[in-house]
C-alpha positions in Angstrom: -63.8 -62.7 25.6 -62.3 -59.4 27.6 -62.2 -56.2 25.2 -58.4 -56.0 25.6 -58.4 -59.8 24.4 -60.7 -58.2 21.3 -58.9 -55.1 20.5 -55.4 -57.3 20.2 -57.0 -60.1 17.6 -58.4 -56.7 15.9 -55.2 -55.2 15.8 -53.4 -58.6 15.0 -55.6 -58.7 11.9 -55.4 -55.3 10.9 -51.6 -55.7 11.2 -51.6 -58.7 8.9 -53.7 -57.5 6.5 -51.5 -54.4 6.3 -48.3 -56.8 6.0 -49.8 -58.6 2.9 -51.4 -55.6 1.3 -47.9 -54.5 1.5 -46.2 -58.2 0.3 -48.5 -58.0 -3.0 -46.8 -55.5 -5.5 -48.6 -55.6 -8.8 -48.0 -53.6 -12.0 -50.3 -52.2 -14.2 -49.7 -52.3 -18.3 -52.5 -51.8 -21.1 -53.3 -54.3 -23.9 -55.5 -54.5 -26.9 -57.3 -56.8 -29.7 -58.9 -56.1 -32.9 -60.6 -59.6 -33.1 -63.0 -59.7 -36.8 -66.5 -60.6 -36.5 -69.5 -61.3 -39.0 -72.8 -59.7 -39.1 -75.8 -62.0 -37.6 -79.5 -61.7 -39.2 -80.5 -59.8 -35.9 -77.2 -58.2 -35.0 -74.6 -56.4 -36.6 -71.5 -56.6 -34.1 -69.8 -59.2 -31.9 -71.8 -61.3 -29.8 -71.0 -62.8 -26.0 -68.8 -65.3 -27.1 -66.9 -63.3 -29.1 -66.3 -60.1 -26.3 -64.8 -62.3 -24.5 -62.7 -63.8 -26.8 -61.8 -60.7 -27.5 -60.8 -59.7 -24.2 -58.5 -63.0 -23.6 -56.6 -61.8 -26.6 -56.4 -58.4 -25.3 -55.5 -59.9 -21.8 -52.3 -62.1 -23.5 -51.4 -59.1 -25.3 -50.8 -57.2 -21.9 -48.8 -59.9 -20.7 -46.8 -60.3 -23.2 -46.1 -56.3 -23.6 -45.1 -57.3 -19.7 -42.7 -59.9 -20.3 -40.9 -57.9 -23.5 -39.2 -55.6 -20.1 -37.9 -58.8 -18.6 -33.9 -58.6 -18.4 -32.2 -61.7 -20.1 -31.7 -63.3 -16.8 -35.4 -63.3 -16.1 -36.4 -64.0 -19.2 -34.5 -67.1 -19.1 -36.3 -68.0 -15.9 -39.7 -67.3 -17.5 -39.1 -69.3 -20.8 -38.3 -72.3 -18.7 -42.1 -72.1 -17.0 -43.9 -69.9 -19.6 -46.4 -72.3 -20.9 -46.9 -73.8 -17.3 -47.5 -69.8 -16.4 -50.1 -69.5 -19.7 -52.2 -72.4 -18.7 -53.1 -70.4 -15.4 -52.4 -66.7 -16.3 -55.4 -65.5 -14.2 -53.3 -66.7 -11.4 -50.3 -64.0 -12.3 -53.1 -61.5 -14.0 -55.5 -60.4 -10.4 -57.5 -57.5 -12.1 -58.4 -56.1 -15.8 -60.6 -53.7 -16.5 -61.8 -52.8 -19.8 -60.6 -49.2 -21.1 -62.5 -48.8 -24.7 -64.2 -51.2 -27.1 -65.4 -50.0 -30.3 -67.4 -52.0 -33.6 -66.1 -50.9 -37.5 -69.2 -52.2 -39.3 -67.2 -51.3 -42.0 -64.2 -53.4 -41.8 -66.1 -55.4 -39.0 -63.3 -55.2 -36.6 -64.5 -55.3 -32.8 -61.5 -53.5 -30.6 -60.8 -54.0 -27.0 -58.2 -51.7 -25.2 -57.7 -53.3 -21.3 -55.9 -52.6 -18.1 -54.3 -55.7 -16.0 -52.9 -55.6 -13.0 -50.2 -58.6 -12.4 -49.2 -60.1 -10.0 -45.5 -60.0 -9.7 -45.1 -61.4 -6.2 -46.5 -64.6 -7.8 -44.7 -64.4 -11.2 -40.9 -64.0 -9.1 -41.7 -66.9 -6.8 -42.6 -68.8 -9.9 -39.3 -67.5 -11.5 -37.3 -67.9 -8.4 -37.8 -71.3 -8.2 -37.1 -71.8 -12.3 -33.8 -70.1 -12.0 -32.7 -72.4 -9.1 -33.8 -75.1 -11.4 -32.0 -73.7 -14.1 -28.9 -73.1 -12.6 -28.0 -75.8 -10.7 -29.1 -78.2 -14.1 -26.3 -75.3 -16.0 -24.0 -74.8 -13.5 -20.7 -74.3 -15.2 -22.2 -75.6 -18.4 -21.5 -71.9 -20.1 -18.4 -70.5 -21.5 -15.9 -68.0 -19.3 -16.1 -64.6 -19.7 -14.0 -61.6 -18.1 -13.7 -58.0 -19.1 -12.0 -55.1 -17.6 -14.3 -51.9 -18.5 -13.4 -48.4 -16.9 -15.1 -45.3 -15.9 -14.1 -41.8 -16.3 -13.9 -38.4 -16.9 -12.2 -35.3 -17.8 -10.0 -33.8 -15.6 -8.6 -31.5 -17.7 -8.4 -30.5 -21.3 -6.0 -28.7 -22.9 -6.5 -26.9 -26.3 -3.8 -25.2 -28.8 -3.9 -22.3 -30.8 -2.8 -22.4 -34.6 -0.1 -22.1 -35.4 0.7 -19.8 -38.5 4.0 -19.8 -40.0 4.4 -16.8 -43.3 7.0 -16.6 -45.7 7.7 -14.0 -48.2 9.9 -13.7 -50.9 11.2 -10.2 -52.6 12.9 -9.6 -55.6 14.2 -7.0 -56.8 15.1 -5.5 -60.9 17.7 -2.2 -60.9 16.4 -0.8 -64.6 18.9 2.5 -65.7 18.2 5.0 -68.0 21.3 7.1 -69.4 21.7 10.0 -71.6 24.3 12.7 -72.9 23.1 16.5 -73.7 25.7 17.9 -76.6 25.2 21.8 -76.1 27.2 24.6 -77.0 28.2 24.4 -73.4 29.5 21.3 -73.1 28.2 18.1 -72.7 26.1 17.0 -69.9 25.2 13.1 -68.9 22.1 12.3 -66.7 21.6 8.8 -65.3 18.3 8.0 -64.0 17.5 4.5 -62.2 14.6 3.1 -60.5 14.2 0.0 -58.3 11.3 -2.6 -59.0 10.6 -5.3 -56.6 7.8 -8.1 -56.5 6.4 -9.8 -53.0 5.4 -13.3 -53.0 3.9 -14.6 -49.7 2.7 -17.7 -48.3 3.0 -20.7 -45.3 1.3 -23.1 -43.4 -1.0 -23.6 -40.7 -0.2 -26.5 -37.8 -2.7 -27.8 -35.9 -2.0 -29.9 -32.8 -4.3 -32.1 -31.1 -5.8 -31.0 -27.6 -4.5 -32.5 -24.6 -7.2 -34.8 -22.4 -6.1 -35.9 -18.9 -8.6 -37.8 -17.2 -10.0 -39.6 -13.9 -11.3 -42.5 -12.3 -14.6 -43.4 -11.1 -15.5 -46.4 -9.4 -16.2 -49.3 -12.1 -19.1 -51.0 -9.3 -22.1 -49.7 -11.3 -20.5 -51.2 -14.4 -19.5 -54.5 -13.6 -22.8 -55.6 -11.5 -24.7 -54.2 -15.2 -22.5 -56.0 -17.5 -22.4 -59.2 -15.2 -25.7 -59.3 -14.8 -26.1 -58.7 -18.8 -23.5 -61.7 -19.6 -24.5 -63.8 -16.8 -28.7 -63.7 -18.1 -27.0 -65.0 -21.5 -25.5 -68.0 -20.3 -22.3 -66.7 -20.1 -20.1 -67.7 -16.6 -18.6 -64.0 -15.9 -15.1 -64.2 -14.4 -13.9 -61.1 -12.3 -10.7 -59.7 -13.9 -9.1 -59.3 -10.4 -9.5 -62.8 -9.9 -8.0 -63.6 -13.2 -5.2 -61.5 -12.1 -5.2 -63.1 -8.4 -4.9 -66.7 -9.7 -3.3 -66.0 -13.2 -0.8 -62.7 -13.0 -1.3 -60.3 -15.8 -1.5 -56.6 -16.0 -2.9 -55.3 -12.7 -6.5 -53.2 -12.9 -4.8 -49.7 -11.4 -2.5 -50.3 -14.4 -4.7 -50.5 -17.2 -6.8 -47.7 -15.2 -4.0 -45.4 -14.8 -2.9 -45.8 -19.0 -7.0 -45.1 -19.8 -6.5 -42.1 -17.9 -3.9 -40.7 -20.7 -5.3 -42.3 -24.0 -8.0 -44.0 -25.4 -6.3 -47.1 -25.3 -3.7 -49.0 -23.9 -0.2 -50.1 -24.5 0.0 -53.6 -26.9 2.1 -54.6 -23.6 -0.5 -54.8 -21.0 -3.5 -55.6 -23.3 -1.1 -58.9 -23.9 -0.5 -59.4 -20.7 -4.6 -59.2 -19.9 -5.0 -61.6 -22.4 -2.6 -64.2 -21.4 -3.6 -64.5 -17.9 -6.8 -64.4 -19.0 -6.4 -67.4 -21.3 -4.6 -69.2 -18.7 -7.2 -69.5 -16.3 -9.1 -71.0 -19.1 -11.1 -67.6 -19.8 -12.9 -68.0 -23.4 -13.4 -64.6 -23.8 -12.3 -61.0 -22.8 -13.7 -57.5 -23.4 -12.0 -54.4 -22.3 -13.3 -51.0 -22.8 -14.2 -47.2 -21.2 -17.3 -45.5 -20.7 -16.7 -41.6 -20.8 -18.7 -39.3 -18.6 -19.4 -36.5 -20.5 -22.1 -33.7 -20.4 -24.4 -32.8 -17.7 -27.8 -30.7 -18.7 -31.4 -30.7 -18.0 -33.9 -33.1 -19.7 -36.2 -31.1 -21.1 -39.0 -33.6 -20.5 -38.3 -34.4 -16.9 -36.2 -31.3 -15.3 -34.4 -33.8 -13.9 -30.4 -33.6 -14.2 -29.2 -35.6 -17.4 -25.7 -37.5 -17.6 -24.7 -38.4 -20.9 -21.8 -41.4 -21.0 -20.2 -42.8 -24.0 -18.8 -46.3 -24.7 -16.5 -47.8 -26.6 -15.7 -51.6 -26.2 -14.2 -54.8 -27.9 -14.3 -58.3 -27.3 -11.3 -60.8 -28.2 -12.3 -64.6 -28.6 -8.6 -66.1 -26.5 -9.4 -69.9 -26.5 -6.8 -69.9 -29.6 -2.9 -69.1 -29.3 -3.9 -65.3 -31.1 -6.8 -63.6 -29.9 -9.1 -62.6 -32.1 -11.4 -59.4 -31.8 -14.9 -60.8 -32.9 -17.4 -57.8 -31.2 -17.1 -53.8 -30.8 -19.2 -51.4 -29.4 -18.8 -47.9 -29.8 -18.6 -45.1 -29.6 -22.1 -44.9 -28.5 -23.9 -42.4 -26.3 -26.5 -43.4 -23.1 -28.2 -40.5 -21.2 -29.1 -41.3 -17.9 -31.3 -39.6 -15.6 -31.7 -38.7 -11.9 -32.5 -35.9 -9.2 -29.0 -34.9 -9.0 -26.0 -35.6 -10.7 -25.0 -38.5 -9.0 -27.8 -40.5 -9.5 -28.1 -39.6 -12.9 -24.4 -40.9 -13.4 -24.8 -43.9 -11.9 -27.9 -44.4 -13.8 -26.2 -43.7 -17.0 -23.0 -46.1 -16.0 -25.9 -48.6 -15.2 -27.3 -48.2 -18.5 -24.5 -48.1 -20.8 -23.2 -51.3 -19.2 -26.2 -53.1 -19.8 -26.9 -52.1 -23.7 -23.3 -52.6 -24.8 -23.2 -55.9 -22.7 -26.7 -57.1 -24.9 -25.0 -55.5 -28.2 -21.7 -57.7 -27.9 -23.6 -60.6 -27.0 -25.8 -60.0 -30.3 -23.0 -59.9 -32.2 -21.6 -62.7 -30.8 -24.7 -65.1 -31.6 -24.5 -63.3 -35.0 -20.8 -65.1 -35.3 -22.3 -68.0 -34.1 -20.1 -68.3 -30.7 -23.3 -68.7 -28.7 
């Protein structure tokens, strides 16, 4: 074998080695077990058998602190594997090292504390290939669901003085004093009067409500987080400007450009939303705004901080009169990011995704899940 022929399979390896160092992404997260033990004749703590009992419990309860950050659409996927993915967890879990272990003689606890490392590469082919699964046996199988959410913020903000009206009221008493002098001179007559008056005042005070104009932002953010939201819950999300494409109703720059002037809109177009809606067989519809607000620096981070809040309904429309069955709001998200931007986006993201999980809670509270 030449040396050029040698250096190129070493490079060739080094290269591939490099590629699947770089194809294996595994996060860390900490678990921990308090598992109760009885004192032997010759020992007084745990022994062999029960360490590493011990650490298999601390090892599942790593996992499972893993899989409590799953979104609902992965943890849809996972359910649909997750005893299959149990029964060979060291093939998801690559590394755990042990952190702490102590012995209470007292209460005659034996504690673990652990680090594993998993294997997510492993654990999304695994869910990959559930979801397909899962989708193609549910396809269509869940209930239509469209929504019309929009994004914005103050463009300007008129505030009003008080306004203070006074009235006052006088009146007035003319008193008179007279008199007559008899003299040897004559007679003399003196008149004396004096004015009294009392003041009354009083009024009002009106107050008139400050004047918010506002803008739009892009709704992208939004929809991807609440479709994402709805779709992991079984729900078959239906894009409003297909509703309006295939069914009429009130176009989105419409109910955008009333949003921009009030906090809700006219009784008009939300009909008109709702009856297209229902004719392309939608089952429900959700329509709301997410309000950019205040921009500041978290304390914790020094990154900038967005702050957005929602508001949000849903109206169950398979019935002739829709009926509003969920709200949101108005609830506050912070989100953050290295400028403000990102930190909006991230707050958009965020607020779509916790008032999309708190409708559908109250949804499966009303049973319509």
């Amino acid at each position: 074998m030449s040396k050029l022929s040698g250096w190129i399979q070493v490079i060739t390896v080094s290269s591939l080695l490099v590629f699947l160092s770089a194809q294996i992404h595994a996060a860390e997260i900490r678990g921990r077990a308090d598992v109760p033990f009885k004192k032997g004749l010759f020992s007084s703590g745990p022994d062999a058998n029960l360490r590493q009992q011990a650490l298999e419990a601390a090892k599942l309860s790593a996992w499972n602190r893993y899989t409590s950050t799953f979104s609902p659409s992965q943890l849809q996927s996972y359910r649909a594997v997750e005893q299959e993915i149990l029964a060979e967890l060291n093939e998801y879990i690559i590394d755990i090292n042990i952190l702490d272990e102590s012995i209470n003689p007292d209460t005659q606890l034996y504690t673990v504390s652990v680090r594993a490392s998993i294997n997510e590469a492993a654990l999304a082919s695994s869910l990959n290939n559930a979801g397909t699964e899962a989708a193609n046996a549910q396809y269509g199988a869940g209930e239509l669901f469209s929504f019309m959410f929009v994004a914005r913020e103050v463009e300007s903000h008129k505030s009003f003085d008080e306004r203070r009206t006074q009235v006052r009221m006088e009146d007035s008493e003319l008193s008179a004093r007279q008199s007559t002098d008899m003299g040897r001179g004559g007679a003399t007559l003196t008149e004396t009067q004096s004015d009294l008056s009392k003041v009354t005042t009083g009024g009002s005070t009106q107050r008139k409500a400050n004047e918010i104009t506002y803008r739009v932002r892009s709704a992208a953010d939004i929809d991807a987080a609440i479709g994402e939201t709805l779709a992991g819950y079984g729900f078959d999300v239906v894009g409003y400007e297909d509703v309006v494409a295939n069914c009429g109703g009130a176009a989105p720059d419409k109910i955008r450009q009333e949003f921009t002037l009030t906090d809700d809109i006219s009784g008009e177009t939300r009909k008109d939303s709702i009856d297209a809606a229902r004719a392309c067989e939608v089952n429900y519809f959700a329509m709301g705004t997410m309000d950019i607000g205040v921009q500041d620096i978290d304390p914790v981070t020094g990154n900038q901080r967005v702050h957005v809040s929602v508001r949000g309904q849903v109206w169950d429309i398979s019935s002739r009169l829709p009926r509003r069955i969920a709200s949101v709001g108005p609830i506050q998200y912070a989100g953050l990011g290295p400028d403000a931007d990102v930190a909006t986006r991230n707050a958009l993201r965020l607020s779509g995704e916790t008032a999309a999980r708190t409708l559908v809670d109250q949804l499966n509270a009303r049973g319509k899940r």
